[in-house]
C-alpha positions as CSV (number, residue, x, y, z in Angstrom):
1,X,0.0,0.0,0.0
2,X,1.3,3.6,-0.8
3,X,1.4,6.0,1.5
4,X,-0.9,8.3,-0.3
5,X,-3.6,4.9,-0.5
6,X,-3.2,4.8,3.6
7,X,-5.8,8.0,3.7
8,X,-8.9,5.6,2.1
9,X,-7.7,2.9,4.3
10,X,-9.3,2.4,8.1
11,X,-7.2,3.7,10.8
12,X,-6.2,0.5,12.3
13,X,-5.3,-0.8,8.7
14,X,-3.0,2.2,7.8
15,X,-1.4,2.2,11.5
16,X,-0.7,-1.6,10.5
17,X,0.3,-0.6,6.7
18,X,3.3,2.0,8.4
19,X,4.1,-0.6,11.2
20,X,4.6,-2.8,8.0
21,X,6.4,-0.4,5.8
22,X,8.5,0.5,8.9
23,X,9.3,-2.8,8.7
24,X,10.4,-3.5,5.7
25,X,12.3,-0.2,4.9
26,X,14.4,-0.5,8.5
27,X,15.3,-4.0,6.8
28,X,16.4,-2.5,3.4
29,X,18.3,0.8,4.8
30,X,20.0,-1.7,6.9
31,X,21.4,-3.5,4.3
32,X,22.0,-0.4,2.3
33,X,24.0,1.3,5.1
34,X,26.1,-1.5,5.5
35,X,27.0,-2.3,2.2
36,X,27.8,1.6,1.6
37,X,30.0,1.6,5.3
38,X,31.7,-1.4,3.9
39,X,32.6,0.4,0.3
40,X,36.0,1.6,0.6
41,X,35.2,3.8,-2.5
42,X,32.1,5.7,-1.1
43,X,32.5,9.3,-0.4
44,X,31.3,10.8,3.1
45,X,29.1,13.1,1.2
46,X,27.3,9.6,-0.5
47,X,26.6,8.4,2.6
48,X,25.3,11.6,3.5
49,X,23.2,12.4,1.0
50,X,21.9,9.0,1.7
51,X,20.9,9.2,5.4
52,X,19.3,12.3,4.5
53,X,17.1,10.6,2.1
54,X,16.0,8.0,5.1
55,X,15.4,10.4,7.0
56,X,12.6,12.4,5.0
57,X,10.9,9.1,4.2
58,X,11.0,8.8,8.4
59,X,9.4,12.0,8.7
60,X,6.8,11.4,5.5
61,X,6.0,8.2,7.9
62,X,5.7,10.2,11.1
63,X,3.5,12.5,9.3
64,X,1.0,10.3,7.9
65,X,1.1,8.4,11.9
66,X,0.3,11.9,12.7
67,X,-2.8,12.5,10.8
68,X,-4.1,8.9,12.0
69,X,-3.7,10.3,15.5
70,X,-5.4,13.2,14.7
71,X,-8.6,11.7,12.7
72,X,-8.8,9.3,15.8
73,X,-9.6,12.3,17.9
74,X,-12.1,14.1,15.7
């Protein structure tokens, strides 16, 4: 499920649809993070470049977690 699909879903299946996606992107940027630590030719500014990158999908997650919370109170 996209994240834009998670605003016609019901708010326990989107909180389970980002506990998912957390999920599986934790698993990939892992793997990514290593493999890029372990690459001797990487440049510092790569790796930057990349944990910036995980961290705006982190905060597009927090976001939409956000906005269940919020139509859960209304």
């Amino acid at each position: 499920m996209t994240m834009a699909g998670l605003r016609n879903a019901g708010n326990m299946s989107a909180t389970a649809a980002l506990q998912e996606e957390i999920l599986t992107r934790t698993k990939l940027h892992t793997e990514m993070v290593r493999r890029l630590i372990n690459d001797p030719t990487v440049q510092p500014v790569e790796l930057a470049g990349f944990l910036e990158d995980v961290a705006n999908i982190y905060l597009s997650i927090s976001e939409e977690l956000s906005e269940i919370v919020k139509a859960e109170e209304r």
